[in-house]
N, C-alpha and C positions, 0 to 999 in steps of 0.2 A: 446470608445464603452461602454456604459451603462451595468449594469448587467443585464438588460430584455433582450438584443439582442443577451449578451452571450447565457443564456441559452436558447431562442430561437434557435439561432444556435445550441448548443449542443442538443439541440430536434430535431433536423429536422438532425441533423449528426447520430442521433442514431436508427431514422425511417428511412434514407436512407440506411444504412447498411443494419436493419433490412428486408425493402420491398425487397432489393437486395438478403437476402438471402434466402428469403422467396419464388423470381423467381427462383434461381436457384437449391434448394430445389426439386420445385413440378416440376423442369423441367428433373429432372435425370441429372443436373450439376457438380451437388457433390451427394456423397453419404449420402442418407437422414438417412441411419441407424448409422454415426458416426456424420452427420450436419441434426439433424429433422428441422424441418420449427417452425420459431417460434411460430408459431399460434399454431402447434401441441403441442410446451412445452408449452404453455399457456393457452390449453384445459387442459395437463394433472395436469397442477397445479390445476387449480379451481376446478378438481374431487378429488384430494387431500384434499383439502384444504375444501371442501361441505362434502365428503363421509370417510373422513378417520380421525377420532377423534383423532388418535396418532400422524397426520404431525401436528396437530395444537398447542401439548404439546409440539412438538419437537421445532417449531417455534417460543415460549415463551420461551424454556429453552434456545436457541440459542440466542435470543437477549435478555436475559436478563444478558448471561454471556458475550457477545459483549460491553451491554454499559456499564457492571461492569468494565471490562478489559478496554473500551476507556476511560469510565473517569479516573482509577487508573493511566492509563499512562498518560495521558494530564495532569493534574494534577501535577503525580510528574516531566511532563519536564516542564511544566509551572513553578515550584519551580525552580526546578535545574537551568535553563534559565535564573532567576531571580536572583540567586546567583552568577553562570559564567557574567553576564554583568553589575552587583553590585561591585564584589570583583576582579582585577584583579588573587590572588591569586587561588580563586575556577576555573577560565577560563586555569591556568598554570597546574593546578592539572586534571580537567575532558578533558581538550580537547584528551591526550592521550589515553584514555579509550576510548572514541566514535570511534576518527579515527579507532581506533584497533577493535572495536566490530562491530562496523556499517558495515562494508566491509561483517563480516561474513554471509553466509546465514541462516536466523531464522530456517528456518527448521531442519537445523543440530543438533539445539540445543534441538529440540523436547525429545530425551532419554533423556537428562538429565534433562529439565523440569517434565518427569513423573518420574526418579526418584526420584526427589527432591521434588516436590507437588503430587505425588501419581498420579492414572489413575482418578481421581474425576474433577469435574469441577474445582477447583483451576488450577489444570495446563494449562487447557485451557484457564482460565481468566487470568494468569502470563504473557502464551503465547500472547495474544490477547493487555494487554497491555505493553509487551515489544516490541512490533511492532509501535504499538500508539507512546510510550513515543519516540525512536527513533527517527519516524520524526518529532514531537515535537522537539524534543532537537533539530534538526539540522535548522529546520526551525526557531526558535525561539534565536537560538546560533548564526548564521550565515547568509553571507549576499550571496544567492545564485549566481546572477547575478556576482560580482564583484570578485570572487572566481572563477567563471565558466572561465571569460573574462581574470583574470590572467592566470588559466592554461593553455586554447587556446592561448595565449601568450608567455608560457613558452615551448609550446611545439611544436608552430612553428621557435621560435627560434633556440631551439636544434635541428629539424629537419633542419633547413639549415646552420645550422655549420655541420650537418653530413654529407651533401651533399656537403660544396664545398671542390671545389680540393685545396690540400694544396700546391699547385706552388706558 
């Protein structure tokens, strides 16, 4: 499948959702004060975004600390990735690290990102690219498929050594 047909598909998966929730919405389906209809977030944005001078400061300063923190972290997994599949020694020393942090949830780590970068935009750009660099590293370290397809292996294994009867 080409990439046009992807994202075709994923356009027309993302307006089926949408027109579906959009019926059930204006139909009293679900509750429109916790699911409004998109069209209604999509009015109140463009009154935002026309009449309110301050969402549109806010909307520069948010993506400009996005794509500071995405490139910071792509960047440094693009390095790191390049050193782990370079040296086998770097791949002996960081795979520990990852396995161990990757698992944790990033949000956890939020206190101690503002203790350590302060409540200023640094923290949230650390934030934004410790998230980036992550999947970076794993995606650029690691071969997904052939990882995934071992452990589906390894754990149907175990699981029918745990099932049979030992007669």
């Amino acid at each position: 499948m080409n990439i046009t047909n992807r994202i075709g598909i994923g356009f027309i998966s993302l307006f089926s959702v949408a027109f579906i929730w959009e019926i059930l919405a204006r139909h009293n389906f679900v509750d429109s004060s916790i699911f409004p209809p998109p069209t209604s977030i999509l009015w109140r944005l463009c009154e935002l975004l026309f009449q309110d001078p301050d969402f549109s400061v806010h909307i520069i300063s948010s993506s400009r600390r996005f794509l500071i923190g995405g490139l910071l972290g792509a960047i440094s997994a693009v390095i790191l990735a390049y050193l782990v599949k370079s040296k086998d020694f770097f791949q002996k020393f960081i795979d520990p690290w990852i396995a161990v942090l990757y698992p944790l949830p990033k949000v956890a780590l939020v206190p101690f990102f503002l203790l350590i970068f302060g409540l200023g935009d640094l923290s949230k750009i650390a934030m934004i690219a410790m998230g980036v660099f992550f999947w970076f590293t794993l995606i650029f370290t690691q071969d997904f498929a052939t990882e995934a397809i071992g452990l589906a292996r390894f754990i149907s294994h175990l699981s029918s050594e745990l099932t049979e009867d030992p007669i």
